[in-house]
C-alpha positions in Angstrom: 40.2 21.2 7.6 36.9 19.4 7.2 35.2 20.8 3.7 31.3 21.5 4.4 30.5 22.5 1.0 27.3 20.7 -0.8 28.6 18.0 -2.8 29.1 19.4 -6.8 25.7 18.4 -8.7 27.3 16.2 -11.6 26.4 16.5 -15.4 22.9 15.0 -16.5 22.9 12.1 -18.5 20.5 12.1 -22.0 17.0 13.5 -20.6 14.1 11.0 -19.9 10.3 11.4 -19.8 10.0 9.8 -16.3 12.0 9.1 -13.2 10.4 7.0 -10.9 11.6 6.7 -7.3 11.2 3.4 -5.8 10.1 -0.2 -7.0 7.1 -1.3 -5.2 3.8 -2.1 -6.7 2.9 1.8 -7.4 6.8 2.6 -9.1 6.5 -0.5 -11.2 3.2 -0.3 -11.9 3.7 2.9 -12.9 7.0 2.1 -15.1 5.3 -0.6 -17.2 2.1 1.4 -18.1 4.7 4.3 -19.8 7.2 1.6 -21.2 4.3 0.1 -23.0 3.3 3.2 -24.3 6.3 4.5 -25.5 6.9 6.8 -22.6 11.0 6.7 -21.7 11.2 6.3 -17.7 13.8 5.2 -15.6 13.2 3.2 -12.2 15.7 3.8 -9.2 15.9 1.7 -5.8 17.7 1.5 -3.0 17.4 -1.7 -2.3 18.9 -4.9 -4.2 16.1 -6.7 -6.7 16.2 -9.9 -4.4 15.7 -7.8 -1.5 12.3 -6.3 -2.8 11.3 -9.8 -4.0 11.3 -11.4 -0.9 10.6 -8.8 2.2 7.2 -9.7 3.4 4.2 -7.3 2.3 0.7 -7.2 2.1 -1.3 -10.0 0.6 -4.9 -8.9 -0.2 -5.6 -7.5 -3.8 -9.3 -6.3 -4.4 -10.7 -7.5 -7.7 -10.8 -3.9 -9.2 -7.3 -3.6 -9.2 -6.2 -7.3 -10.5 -8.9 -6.8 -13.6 -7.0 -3.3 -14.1 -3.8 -5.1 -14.1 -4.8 -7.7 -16.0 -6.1 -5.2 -18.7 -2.9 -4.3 -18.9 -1.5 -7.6 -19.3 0.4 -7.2 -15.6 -2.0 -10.6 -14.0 -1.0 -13.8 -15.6 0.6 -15.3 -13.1 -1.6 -13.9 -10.1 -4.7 -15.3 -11.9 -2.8 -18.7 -12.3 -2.0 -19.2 -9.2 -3.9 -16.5 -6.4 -6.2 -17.9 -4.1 -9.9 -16.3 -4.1 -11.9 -14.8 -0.6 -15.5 -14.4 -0.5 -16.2 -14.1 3.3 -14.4 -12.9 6.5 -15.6 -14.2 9.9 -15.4 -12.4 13.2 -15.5 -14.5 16.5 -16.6 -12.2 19.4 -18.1 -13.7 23.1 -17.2 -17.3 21.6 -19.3 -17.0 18.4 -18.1 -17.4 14.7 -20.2 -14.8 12.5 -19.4 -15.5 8.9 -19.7 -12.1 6.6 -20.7 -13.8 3.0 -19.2 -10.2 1.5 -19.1 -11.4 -2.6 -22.7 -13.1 -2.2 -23.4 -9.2 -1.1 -21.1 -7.1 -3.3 -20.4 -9.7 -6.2 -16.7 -9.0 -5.6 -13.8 -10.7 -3.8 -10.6 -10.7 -3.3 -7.3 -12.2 -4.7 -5.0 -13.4 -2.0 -1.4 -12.8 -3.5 1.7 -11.7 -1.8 2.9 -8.5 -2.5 6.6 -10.0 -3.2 4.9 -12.1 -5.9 3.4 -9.3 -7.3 6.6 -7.1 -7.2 8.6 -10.3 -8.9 6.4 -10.3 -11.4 6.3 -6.8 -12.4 10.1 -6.6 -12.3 10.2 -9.6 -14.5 7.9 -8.1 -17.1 9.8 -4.2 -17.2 13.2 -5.3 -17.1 13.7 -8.9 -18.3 10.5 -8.7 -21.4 10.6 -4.9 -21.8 14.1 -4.3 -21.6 12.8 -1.2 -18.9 16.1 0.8 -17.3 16.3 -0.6 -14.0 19.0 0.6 -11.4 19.2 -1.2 -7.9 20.9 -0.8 -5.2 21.3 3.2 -5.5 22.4 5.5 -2.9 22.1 9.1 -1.5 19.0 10.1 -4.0 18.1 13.5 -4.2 15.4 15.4 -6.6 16.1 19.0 -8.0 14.3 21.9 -9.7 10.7 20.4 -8.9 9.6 23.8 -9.2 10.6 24.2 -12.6 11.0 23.2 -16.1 14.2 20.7 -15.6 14.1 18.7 -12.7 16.7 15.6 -11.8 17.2 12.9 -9.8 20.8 12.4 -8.7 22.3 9.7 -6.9 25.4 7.7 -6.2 26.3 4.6 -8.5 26.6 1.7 -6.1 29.1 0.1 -8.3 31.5 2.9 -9.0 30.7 4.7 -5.8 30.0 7.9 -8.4 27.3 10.6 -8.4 25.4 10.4 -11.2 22.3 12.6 -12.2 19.4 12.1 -14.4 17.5 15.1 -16.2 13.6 14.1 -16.6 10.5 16.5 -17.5 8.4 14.3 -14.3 9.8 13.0 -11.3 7.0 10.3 -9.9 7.9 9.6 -5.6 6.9 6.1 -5.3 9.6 5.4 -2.5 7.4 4.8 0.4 7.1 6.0 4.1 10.1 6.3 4.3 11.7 7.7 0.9 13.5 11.3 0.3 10.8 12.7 -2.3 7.6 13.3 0.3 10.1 15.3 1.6 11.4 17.1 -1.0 7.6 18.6 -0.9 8.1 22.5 0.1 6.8 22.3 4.0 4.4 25.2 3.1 2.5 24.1 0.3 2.2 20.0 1.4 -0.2 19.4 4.7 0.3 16.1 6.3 -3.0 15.2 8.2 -2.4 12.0 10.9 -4.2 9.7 13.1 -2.6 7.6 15.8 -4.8 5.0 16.9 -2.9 4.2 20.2 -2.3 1.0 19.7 0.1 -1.3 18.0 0.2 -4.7 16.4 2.5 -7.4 16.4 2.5 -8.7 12.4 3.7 -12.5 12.6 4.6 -14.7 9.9 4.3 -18.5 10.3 5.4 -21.4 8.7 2.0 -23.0 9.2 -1.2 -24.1 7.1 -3.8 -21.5 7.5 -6.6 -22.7 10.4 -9.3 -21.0 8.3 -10.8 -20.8 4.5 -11.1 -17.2 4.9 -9.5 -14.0 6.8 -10.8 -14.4 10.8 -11.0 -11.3 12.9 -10.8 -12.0 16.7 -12.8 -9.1 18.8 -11.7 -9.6 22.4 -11.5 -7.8 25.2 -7.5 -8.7 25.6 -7.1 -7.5 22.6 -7.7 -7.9 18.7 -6.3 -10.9 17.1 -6.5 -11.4 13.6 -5.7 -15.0 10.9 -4.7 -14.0 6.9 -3.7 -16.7 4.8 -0.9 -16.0 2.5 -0.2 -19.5 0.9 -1.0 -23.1 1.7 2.2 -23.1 4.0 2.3 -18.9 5.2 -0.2 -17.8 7.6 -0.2 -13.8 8.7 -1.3 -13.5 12.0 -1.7 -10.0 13.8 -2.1 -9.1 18.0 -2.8 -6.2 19.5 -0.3 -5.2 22.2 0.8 -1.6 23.4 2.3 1.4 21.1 6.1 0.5 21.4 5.9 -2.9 22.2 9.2 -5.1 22.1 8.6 -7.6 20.1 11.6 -9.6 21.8 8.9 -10.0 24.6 6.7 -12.5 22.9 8.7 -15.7 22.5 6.9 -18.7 20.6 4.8 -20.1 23.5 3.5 -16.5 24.5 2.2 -16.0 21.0 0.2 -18.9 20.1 -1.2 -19.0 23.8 -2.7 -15.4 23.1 -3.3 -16.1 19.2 -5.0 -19.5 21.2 -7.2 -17.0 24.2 -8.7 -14.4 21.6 -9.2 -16.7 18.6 -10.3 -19.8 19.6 -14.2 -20.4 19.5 -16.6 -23.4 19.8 -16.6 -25.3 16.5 -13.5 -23.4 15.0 -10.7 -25.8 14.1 -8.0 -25.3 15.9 -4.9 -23.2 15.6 -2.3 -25.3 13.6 1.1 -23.2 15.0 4.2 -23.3 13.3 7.7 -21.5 13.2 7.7 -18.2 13.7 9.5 -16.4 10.8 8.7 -12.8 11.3 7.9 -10.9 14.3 7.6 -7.1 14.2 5.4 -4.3 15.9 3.6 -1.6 13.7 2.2 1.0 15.5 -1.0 1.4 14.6 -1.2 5.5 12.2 -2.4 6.7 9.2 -1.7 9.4 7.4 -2.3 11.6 3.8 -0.3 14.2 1.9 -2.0 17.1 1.2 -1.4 18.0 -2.2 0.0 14.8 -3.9 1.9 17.1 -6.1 4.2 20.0 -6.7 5.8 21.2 -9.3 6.8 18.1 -11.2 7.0 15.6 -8.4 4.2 13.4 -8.5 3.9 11.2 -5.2 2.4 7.9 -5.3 1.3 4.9 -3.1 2.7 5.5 0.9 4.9 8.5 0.4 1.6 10.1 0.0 -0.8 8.1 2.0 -0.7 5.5 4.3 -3.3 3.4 5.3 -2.6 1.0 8.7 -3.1 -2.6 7.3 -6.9 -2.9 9.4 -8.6 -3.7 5.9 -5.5 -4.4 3.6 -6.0 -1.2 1.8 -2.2 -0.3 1.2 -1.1 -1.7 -1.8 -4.8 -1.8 -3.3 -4.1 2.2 -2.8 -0.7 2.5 -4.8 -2.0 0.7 -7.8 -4.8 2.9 -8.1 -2.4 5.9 -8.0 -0.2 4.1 -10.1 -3.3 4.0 -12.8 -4.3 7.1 -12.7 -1.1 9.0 -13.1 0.2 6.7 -16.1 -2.7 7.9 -17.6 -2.3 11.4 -17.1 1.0 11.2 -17.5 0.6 9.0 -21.0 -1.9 11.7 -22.4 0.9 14.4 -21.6 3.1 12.8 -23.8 0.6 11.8 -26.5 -0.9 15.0 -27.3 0.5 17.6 -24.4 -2.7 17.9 -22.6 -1.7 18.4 -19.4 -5.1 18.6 -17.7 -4.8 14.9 -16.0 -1.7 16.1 -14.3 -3.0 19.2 -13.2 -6.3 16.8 -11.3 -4.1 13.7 -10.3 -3.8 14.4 -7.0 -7.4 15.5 -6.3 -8.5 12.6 -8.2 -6.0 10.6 -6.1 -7.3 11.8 -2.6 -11.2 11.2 -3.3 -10.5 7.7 -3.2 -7.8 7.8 -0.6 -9.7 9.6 1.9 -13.3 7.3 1.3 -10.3 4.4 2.2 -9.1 6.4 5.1 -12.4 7.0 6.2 -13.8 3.0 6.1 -10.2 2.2 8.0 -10.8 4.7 11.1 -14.4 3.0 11.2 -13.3 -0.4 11.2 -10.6 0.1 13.6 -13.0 1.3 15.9 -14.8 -1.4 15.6 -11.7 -3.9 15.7 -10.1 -2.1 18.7 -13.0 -0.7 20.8 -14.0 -3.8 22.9 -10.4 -3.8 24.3 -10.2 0.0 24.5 -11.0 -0.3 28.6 -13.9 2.5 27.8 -17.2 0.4 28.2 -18.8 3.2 26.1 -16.2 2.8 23.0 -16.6 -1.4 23.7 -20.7 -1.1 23.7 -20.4 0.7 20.4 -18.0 -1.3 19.2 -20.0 -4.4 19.4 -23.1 -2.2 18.4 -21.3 -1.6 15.1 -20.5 -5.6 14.5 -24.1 -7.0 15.5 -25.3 -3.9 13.1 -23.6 -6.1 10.1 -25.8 -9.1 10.7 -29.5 -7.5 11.5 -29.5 -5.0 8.9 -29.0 -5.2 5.3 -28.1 -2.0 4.1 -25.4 -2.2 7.3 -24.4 -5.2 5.4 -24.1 -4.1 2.2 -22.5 -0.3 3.0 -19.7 -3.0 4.8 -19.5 -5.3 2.2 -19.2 -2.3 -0.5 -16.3 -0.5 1.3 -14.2 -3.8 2.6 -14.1 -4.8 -1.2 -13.4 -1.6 -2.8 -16.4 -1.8 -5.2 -16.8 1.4 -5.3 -13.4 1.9 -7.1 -13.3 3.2 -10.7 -9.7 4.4 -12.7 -11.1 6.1 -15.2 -8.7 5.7 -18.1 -7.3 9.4 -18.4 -10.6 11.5 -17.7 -9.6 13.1 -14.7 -10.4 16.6 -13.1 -8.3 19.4 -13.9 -7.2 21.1 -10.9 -4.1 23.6 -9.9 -4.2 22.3 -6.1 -0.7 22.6 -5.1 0.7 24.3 -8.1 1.1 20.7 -9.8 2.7 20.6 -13.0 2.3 24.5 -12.8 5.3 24.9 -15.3 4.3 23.3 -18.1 
């Protein structure tokens, strides 16, 4: 007879501040802000630490969040070696319009893989810091977020054992896909979508970027879009249908479309290259509505996810990241637990203004090949707008940068939304 009892919940080990659930920018972010304050946390991921280093990410940093990291002495090597952006050009009717957005905001951005950026954290919590680092886990599962001794359980990869650790915060930072969003009760979290009806096929290429800058290609076959990632790594992005295979765009088909909707008079040509990854994204956001229950904390895209229209993703986890280190660093300094109580409204202000600027640019990516002449006259409305009128200009430049972002270092708003950290 087959036994369909719960697996036994084993013993805890030794209690910990902090369990963090998942090692991208937000989770390790997150760990070395409370290892370098003294805050005990333990980081758990499924995946193996050479796996995490090298699967292909997003590369765009905005300058708020690489002077925040490197306030926190998390940005030597991206301010070594991170190319700088000042301007992004959009070719429409076979023009080039250069957008000069840092002569107009006095910010740019940093152009630095997220695997180089997750390599380098991991370096600095486990191999300076000596941080508690366990890869390759299995089978995770959070309990008692609703009260005053949650855990985090999960089979040892190596001994093939379930082990559980007790915590007084458990912080979800295990993406779209991770077990803590839901482990949110479905009555008290709201998930609010937005299908744009379209997807993308996200290349890689083994080639030399064509341009100095990030090209946006607004055709009627489609958008088409050129993001350097090194001197030898280009990203390049198509539109094609929801669902697409990518299977049906061999090497010749791509760089004859990339070729069709990005090629423009006096624009150097395309320099191709192999093609070393070649996926479709369907094109959705979404946000988590409250960020927090309990004692779970969520962070980066198990609470929010942003489609990668202005590379707002990972620009989004570190600023979660920030702001709950702090609150959670002032809990365990002085037992205030006010920042706790406001993370996740504090969280969403800036989440939704980035939501917000990503549904308006997608229209404006997306409308001239929407087959609605209306949606394509406004569409090209909203680009020529950027060029004739300064505030346009500026209100763009502002939003595509992120200058508008502030972490404010621990002063958040209290709130109860959600019942976070009700128990304390």
């Amino acid at each position: 007879m087959i036994d369909f009892s719960p697996a036994p919940v084993p013993p805890p080990e030794p209690r910990v501040a902090v369990v963090i659930v998942g090692a991208g920018p937000a989770g390790l972010t997150l760990a070395n802000l409370l290892r370098d304050a003294s805050v005990d946390c333990v980081v758990l991921e499924q995946e193996s630490r050479e796996f995490i280093e090298q699967r292909p990410r997003a590369g765009f940093l905005e300058e708020w969040a690489v002077r925040a990291l490197e306030r926190h002495g998390l940005a030597g090597r991206l301010l070594e070696t991170a190319q700088t952006h000042s301007e992004c050009e959009f070719r429409i009717d076979g023009e080039r319009l250069r957008f000069p957005y840092t002569e107009i905001s006095g910010h740019h951005h940093f152009v630095y893989p997220q695997p180089l950026l997750v390599t380098d954290l991991v370096r600095e919590y486990a191999d300076v810091k000596g941080g508690d680092i366990r890869f390759g886990v299995r089978d995770v599962e959070v309990h008692g977020i609703d009260t005053d001794e949650p855990s985090v359980s999960y089979t040892d990869p190596d001994s093939g054992e379930r082990r559980r650790i007790a915590c007084e915060v458990i912080a979800g930072c295990d993406g779209a896909r991770g077990v803590t969003r839901a482990a949110l009760p479905p009555e008290r979290a709201h998930l609010a979508r937005l299908d744009h009806g379209v997807g993308w096929l996200a290349l890689l290429a083994e080639a030399p970027p064509s341009s100095d800058c990030v090209v946006f290609g607004v055709h009627p076959r489609g958008f088409a879009a050129h993001m350097a990632r090194s001197p030898q790594v280009t990203r390049y992005y198509l539109e094609v249908p929801p669902g697409e295979d990518p299977e049906n765009w061999p090497h010749e088909r791509v760089w004859s479309e990339l070729r069709e909707r990005l090629s423009v008079g006096g624009a150097p040509p395309l320099t191709e290259g192999r093609l070393i990854e070649k996926r479709v994204l369907d094109m959705h956001n979404y946000v988590v509505q409250p960020m927090a229950y309990g004692r779970l904390f969520l962070a980066g895209d198990a609470a929010h996810l942003v489609a990668p229209i202005a590379a707002k993703g990972m620009n989004l986890a570190l600023h979660d990241a920030l702001l709950l280190a702090d609150a959670l660093i002032a809990y365990h300094r002085t037992g205030d637990t006010g920042g706790l109580r406001g993370y996740s409204a504090a969280s969403l202000r800036r989440v939704w203004q980035y939501q917000e600027f990503s549904e308006w640019f997608a229209e404006l990516l997306h409308g001239p090949s929407s087959g609605d002449p209306f949606r394509a006259g406004n569409a090209i409305a909203r680009l020529r707008r950027l060029f004739h009128s300064p505030a346009a200009a500026a209100a763009f430049a502002e939003s595509y940068i992120g200058a508008t972002a502030k972490v404010t270092d621990g002063k958040l708003p209290t709130s109860s939304q959600g019942g976070a950290f009700s128990h304390v």
